[in-house]
PyMOL CGO cylinders between C-alpha atoms (Angstrom):
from pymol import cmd
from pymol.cgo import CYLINDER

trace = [
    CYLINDER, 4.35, 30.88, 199.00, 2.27, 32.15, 196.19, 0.3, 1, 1, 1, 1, 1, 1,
    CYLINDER, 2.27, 32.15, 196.19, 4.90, 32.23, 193.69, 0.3, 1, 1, 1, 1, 1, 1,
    CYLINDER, 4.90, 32.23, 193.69, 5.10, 28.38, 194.18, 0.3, 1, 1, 1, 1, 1, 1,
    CYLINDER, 5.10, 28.38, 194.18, 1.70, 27.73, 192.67, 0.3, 1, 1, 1, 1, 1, 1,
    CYLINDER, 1.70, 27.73, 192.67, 2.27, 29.98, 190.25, 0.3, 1, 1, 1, 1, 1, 1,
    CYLINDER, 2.27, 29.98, 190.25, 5.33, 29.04, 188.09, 0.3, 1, 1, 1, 1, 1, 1,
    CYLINDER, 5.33, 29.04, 188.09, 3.76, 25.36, 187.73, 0.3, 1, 1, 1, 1, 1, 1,
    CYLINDER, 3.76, 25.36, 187.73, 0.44, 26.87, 186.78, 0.3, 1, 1, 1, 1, 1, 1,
    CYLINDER, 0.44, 26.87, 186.78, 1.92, 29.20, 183.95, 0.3, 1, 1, 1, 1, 1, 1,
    CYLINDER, 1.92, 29.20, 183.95, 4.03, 26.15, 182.81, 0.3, 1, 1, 1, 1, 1, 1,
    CYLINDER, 4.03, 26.15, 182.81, 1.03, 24.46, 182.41, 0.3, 1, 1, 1, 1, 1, 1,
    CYLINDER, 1.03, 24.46, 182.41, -0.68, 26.67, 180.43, 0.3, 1, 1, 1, 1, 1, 1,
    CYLINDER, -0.68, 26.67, 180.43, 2.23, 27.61, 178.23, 0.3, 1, 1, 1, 1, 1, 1,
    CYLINDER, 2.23, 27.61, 178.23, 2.55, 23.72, 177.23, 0.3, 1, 1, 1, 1, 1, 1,
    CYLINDER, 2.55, 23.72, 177.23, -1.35, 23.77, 176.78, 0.3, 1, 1, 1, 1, 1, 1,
    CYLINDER, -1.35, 23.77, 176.78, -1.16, 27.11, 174.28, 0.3, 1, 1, 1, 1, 1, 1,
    CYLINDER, -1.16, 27.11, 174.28, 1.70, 25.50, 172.83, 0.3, 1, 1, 1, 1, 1, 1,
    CYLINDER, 1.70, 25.50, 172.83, -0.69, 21.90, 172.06, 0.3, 1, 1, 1, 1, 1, 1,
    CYLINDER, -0.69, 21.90, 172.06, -2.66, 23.77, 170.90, 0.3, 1, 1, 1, 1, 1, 1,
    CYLINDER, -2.66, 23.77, 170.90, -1.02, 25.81, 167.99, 0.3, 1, 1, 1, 1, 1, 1,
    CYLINDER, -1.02, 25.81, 167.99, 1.20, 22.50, 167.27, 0.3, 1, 1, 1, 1, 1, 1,
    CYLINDER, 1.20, 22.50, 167.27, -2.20, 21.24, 165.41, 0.3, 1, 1, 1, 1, 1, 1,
    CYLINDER, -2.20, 21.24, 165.41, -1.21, 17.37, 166.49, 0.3, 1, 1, 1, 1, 1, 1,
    CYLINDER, -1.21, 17.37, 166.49, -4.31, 16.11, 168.37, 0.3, 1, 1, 1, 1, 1, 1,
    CYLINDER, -4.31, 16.11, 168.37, -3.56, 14.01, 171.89, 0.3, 1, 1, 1, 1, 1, 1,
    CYLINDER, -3.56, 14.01, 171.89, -4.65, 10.01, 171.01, 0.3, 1, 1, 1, 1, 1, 1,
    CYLINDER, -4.65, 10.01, 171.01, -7.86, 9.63, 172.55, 0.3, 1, 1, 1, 1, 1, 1,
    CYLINDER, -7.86, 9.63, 172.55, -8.76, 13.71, 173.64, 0.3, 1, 1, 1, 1, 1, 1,
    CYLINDER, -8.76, 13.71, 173.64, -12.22, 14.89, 172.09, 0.3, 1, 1, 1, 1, 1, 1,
    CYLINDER, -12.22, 14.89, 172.09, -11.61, 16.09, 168.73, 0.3, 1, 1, 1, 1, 1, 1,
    CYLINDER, -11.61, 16.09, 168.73, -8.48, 14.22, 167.94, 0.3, 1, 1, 1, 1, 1, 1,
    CYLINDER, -8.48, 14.22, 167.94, -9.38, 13.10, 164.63, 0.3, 1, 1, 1, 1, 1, 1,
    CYLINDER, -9.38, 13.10, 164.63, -7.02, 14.36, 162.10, 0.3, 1, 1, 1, 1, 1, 1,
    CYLINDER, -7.02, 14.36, 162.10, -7.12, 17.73, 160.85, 0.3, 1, 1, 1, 1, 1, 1,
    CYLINDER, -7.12, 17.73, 160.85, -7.26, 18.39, 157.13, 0.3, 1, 1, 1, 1, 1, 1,
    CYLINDER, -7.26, 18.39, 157.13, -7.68, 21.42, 155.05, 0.3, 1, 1, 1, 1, 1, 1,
    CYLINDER, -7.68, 21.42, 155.05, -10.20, 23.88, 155.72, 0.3, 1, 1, 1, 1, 1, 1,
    CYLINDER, -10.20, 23.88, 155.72, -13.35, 24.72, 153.43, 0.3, 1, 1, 1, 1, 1, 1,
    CYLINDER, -13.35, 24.72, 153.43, -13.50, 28.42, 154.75, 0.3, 1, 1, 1, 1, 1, 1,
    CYLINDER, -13.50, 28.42, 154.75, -13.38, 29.67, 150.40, 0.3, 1, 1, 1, 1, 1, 1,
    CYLINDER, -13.38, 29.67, 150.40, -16.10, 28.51, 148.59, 0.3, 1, 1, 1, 1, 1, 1,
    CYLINDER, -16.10, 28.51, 148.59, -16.69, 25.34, 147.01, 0.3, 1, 1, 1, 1, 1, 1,
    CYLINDER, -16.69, 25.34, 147.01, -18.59, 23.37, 145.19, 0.3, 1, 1, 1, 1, 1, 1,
    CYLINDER, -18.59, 23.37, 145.19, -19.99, 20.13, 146.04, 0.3, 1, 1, 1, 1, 1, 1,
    CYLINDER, -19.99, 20.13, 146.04, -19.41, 18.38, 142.61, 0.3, 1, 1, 1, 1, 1, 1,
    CYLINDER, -19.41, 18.38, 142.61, -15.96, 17.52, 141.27, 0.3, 1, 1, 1, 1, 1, 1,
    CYLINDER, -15.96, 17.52, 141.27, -15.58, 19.12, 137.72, 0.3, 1, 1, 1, 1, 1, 1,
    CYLINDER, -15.58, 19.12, 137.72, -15.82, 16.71, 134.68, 0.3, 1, 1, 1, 1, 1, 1,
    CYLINDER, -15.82, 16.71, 134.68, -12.48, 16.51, 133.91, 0.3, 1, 1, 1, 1, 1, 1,
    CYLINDER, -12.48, 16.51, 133.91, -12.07, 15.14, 138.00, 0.3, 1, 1, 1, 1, 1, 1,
    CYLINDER, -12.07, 15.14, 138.00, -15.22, 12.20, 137.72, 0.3, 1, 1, 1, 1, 1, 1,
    CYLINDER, -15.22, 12.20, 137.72, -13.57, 9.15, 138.29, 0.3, 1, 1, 1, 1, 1, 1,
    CYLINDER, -13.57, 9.15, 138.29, -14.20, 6.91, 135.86, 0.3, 1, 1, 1, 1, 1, 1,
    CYLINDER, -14.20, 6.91, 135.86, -14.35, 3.39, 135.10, 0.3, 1, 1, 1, 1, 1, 1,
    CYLINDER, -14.35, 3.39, 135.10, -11.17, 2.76, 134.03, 0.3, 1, 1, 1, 1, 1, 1,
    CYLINDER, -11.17, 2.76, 134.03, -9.49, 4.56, 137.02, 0.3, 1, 1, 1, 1, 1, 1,
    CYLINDER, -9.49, 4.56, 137.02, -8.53, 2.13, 139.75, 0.3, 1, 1, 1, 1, 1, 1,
    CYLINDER, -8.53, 2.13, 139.75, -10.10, 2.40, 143.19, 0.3, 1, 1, 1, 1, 1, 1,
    CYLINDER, -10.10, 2.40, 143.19, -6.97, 0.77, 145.05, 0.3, 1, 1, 1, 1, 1, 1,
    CYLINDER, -6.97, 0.77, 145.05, -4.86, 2.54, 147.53, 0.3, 1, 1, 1, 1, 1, 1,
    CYLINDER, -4.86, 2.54, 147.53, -2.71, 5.57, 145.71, 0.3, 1, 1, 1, 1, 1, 1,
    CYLINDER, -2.71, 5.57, 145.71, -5.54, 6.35, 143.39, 0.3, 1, 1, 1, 1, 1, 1,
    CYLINDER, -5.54, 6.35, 143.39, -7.05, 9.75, 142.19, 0.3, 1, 1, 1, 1, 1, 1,
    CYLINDER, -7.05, 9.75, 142.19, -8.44, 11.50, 139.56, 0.3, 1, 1, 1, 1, 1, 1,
    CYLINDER, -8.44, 11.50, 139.56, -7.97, 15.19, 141.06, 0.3, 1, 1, 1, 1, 1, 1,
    CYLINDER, -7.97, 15.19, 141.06, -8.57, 18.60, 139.47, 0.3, 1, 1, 1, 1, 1, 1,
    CYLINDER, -8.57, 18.60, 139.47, -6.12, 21.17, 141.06, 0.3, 1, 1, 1, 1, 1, 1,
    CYLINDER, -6.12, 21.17, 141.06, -6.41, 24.90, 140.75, 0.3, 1, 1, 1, 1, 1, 1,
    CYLINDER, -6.41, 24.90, 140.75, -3.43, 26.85, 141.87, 0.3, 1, 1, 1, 1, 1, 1,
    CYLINDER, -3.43, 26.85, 141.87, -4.08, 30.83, 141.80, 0.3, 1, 1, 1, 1, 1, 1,
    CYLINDER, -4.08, 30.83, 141.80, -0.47, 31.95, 143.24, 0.3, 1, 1, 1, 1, 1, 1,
    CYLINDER, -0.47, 31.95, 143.24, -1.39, 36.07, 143.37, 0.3, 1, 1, 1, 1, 1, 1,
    CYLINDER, -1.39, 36.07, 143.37, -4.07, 37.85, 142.30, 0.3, 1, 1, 1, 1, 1, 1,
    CYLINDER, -4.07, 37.85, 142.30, -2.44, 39.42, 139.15, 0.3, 1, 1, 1, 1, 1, 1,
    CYLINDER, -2.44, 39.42, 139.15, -1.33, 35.54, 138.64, 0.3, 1, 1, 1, 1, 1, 1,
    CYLINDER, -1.33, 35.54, 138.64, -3.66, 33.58, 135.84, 0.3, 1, 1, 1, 1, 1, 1,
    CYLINDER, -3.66, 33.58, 135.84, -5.15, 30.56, 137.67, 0.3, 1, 1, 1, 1, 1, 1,
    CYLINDER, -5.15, 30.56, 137.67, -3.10, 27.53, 136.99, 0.3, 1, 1, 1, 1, 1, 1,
    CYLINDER, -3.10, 27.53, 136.99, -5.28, 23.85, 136.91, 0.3, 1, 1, 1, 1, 1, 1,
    CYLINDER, -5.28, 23.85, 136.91, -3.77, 21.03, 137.23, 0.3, 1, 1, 1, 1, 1, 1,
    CYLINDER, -3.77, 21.03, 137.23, -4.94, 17.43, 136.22, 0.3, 1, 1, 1, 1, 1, 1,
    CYLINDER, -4.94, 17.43, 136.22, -3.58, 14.44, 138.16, 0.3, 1, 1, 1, 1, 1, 1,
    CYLINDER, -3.58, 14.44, 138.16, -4.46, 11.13, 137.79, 0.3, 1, 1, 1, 1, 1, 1,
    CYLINDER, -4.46, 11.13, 137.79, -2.87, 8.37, 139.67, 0.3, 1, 1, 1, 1, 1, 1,
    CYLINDER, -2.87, 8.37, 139.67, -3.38, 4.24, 139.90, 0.3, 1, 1, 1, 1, 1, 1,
    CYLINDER, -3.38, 4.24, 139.90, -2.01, 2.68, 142.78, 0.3, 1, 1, 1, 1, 1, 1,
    CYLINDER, -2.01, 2.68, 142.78, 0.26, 5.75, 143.49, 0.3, 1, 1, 1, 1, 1, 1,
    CYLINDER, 0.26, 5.75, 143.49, 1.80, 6.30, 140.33, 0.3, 1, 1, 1, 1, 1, 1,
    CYLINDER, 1.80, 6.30, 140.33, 0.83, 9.32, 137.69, 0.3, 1, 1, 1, 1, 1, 1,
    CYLINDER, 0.83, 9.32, 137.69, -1.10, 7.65, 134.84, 0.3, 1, 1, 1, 1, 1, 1,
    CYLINDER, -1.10, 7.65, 134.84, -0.37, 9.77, 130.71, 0.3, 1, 1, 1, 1, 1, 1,
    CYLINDER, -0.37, 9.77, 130.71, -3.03, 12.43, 130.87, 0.3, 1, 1, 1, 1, 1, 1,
    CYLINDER, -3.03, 12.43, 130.87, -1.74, 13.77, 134.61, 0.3, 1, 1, 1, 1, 1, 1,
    CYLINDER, -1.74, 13.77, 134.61, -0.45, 17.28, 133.60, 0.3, 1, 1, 1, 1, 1, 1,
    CYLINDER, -0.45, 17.28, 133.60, 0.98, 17.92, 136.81, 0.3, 1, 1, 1, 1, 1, 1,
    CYLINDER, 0.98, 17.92, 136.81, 3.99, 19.68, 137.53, 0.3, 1, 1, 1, 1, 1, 1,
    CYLINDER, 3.99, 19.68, 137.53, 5.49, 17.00, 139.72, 0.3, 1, 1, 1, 1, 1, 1,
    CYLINDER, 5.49, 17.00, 139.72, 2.77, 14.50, 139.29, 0.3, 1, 1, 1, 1, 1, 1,
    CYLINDER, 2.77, 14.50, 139.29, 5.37, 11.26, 140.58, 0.3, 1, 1, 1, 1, 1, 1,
    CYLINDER, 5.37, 11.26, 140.58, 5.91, 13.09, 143.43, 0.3, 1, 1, 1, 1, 1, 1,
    CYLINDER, 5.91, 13.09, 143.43, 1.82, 14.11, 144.18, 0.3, 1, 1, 1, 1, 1, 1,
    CYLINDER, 1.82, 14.11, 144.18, 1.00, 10.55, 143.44, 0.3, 1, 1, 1, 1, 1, 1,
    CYLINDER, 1.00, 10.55, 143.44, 2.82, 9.12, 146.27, 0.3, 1, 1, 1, 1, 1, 1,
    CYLINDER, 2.82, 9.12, 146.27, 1.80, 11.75, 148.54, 0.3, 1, 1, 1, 1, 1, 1,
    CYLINDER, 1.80, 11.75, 148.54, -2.05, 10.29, 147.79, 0.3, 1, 1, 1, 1, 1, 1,
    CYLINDER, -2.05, 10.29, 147.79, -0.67, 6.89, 148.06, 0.3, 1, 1, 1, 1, 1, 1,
    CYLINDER, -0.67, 6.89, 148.06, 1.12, 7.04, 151.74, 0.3, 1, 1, 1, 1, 1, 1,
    CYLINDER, 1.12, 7.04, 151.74, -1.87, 9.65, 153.38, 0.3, 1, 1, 1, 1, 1, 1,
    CYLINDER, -1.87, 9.65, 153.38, -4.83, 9.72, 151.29, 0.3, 1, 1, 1, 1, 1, 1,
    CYLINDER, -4.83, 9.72, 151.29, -6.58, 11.48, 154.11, 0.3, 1, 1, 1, 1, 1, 1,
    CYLINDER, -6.58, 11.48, 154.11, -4.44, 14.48, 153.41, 0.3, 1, 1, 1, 1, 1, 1,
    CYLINDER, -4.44, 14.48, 153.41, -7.36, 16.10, 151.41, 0.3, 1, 1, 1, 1, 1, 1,
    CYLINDER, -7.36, 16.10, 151.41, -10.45, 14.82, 153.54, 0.3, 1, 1, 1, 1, 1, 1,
    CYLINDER, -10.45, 14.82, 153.54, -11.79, 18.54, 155.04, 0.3, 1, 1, 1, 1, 1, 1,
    CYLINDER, -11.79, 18.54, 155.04, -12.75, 17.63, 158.77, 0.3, 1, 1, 1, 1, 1, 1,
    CYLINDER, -12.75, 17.63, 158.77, -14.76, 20.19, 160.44, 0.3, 1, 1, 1, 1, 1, 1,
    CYLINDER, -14.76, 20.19, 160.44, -13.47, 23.62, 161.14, 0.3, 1, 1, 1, 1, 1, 1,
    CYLINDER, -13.47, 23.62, 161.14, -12.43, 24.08, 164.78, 0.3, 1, 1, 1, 1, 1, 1,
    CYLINDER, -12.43, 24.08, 164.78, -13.66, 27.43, 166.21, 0.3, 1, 1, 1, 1, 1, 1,
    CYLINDER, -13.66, 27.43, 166.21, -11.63, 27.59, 168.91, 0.3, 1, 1, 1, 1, 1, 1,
    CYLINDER, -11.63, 27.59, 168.91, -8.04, 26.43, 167.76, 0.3, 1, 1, 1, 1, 1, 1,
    CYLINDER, -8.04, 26.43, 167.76, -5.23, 29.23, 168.48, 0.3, 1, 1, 1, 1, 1, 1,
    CYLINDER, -5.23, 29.23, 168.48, -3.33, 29.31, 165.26, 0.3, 1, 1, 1, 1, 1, 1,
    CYLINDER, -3.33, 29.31, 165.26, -0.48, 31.68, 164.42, 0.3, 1, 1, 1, 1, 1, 1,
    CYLINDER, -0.48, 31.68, 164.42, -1.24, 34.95, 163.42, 0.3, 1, 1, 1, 1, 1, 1,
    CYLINDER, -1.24, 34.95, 163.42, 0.63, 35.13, 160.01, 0.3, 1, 1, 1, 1, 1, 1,
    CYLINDER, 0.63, 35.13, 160.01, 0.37, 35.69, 156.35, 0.3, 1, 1, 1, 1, 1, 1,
    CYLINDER, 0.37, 35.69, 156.35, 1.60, 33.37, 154.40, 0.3, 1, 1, 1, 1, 1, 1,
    CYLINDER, 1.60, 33.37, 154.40, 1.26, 34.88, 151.24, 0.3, 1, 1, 1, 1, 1, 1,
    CYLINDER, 1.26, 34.88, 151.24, -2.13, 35.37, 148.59, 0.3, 1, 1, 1, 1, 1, 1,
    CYLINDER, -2.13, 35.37, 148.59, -1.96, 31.88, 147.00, 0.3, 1, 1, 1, 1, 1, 1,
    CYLINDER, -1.96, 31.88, 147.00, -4.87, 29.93, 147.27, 0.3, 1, 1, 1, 1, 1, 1,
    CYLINDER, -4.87, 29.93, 147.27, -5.82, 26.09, 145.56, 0.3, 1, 1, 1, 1, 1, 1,
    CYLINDER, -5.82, 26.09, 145.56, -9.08, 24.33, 145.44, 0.3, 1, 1, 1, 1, 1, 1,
    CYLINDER, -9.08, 24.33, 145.44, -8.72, 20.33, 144.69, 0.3, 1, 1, 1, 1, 1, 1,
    CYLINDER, -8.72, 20.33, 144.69, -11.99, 18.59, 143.37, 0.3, 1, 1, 1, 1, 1, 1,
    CYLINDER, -11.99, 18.59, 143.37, -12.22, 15.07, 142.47, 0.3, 1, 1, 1, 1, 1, 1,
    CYLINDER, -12.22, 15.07, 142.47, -12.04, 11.36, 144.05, 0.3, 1, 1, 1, 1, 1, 1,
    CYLINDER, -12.04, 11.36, 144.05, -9.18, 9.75, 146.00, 0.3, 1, 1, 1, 1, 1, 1,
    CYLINDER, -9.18, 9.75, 146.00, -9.76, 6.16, 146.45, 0.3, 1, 1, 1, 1, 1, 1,
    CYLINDER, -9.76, 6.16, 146.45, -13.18, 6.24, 145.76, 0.3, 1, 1, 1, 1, 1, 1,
    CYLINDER, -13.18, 6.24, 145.76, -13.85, 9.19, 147.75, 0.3, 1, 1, 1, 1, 1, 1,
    CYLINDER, -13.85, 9.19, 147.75, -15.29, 12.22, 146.52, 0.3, 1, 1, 1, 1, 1, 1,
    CYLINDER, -15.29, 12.22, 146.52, -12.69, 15.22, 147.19, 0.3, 1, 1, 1, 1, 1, 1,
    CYLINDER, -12.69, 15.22, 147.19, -12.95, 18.80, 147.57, 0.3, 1, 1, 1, 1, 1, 1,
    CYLINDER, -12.95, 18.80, 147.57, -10.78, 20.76, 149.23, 0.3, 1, 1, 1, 1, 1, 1,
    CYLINDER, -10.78, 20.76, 149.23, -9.62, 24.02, 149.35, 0.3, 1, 1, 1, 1, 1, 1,
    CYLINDER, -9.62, 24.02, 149.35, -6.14, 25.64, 150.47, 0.3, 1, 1, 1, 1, 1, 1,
    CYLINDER, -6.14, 25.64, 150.47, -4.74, 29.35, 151.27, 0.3, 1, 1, 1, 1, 1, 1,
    CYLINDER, -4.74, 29.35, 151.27, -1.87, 30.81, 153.83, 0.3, 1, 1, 1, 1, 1, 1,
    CYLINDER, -1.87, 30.81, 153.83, -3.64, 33.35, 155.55, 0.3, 1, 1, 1, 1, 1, 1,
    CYLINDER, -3.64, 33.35, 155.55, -2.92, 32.07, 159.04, 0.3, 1, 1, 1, 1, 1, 1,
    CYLINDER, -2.92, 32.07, 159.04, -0.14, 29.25, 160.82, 0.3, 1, 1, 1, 1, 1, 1,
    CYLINDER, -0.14, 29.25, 160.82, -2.66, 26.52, 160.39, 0.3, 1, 1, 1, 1, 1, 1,
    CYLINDER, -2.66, 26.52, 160.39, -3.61, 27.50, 156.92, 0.3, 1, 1, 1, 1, 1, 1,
    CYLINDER, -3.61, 27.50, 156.92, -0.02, 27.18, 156.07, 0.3, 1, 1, 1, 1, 1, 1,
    CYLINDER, -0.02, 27.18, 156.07, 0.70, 24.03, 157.65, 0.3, 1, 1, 1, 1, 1, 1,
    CYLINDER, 0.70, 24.03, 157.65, -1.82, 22.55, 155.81, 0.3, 1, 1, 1, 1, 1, 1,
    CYLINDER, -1.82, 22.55, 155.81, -0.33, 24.14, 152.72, 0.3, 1, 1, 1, 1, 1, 1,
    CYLINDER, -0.33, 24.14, 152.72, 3.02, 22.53, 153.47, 0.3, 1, 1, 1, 1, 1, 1,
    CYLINDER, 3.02, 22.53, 153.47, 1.24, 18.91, 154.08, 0.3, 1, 1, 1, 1, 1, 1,
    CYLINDER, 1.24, 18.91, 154.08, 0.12, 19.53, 150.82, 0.3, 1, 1, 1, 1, 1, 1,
    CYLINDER, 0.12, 19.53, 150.82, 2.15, 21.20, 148.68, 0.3, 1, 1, 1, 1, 1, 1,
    CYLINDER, 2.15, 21.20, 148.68, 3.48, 18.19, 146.08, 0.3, 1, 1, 1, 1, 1, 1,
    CYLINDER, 3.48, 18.19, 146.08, 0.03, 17.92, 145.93, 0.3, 1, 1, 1, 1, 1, 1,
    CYLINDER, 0.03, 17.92, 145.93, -0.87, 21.48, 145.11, 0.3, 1, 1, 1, 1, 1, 1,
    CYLINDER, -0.87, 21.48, 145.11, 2.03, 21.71, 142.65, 0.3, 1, 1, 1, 1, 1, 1,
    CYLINDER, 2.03, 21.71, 142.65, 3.39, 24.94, 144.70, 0.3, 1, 1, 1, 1, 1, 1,
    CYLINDER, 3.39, 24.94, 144.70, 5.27, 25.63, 147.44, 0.3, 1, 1, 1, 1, 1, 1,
    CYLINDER, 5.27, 25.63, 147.44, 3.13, 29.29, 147.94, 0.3, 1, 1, 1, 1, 1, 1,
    CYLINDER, 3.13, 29.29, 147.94, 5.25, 30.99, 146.57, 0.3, 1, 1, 1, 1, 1, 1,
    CYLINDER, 5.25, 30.99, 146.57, 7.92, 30.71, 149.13, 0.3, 1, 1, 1, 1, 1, 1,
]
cmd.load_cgo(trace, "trace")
């Protein structure tokens, strides 16, 4: 008779655990705003120069002026990346690596680089995803950006992947 309460009550809890690493909030649960990319390296709190939006950038949906800084290993150099974009589409001084491609990304989930607040208590995978690491400062629609990226855990890397056209690399994968 035991055994009957049992099964049900470890199904349960596998389909919680499993929720929980999928890092796709349930509409309406507490905390089901959208998660975005941690701010666990340091940062700083104002964009570089080269990322101020400016007046001549537009402020419609699809556009940035971002400052990307891709470090793929620690012998690597530090690769930075400028990417400008009006309504979704890379504007001449972009030096981006696949700036069409980053420019839409902006333009169909502009939230992608909005940091929401850490969660504490969410299981992630315990992986490595590799050393490469990316900070992105700047404005997207207006909205002041920074952001910063690594694959040192499951949810570190699926934010990577959200992100990578953005980032300019796939993390070395």
């Amino acid at each position: 008779m035991r055994m009957r309460f049992v099964r049900p009550l470890l199904t349960v809890l596998a389909v919680a655990g499993l929720a929980a690493c999928s890092g796709t909030p349930t509409p309406g649960a507490p905390g089901s705003a959208s998660q975005a990319p941690s701010s666990s390296a340091p940062s700083s709190s104002s964009p570089s120069s080269s990322a101020t939006p400016s007046a001549s950038a537009a402020t419609g949906a699809g556009s940035a002026e971002l400052s990307i800084t891709l470090v793929e290993s620690p012998e690597a150099a530090p690769q930075t990346f400028t990417l400008v974009c009006a309504d979704g589409v890379p504007a001449a001084e972009s030096n981006h690596p696949t700036a069409a491609e980053a420019c839409t990304s902006i333009k169909n989930s502009p939230a992608i680089l909005s940091p929401a607040p850490t969660k504490t208590d969410q299981a992630c995978t315990m992986q490595y995803g590799g050393p490469a690491t990316a900070k992105v400062t700047g404005a997207v629609d207006g909205k002041e950006v920074t952001a910063a990226f690594s694959r040192t855990d499951g949810c570190q890397i699926a934010l990577w992947d959200a992100a990578k056209s953005i980032l300019g690399s796939d993390g070395g994968l």
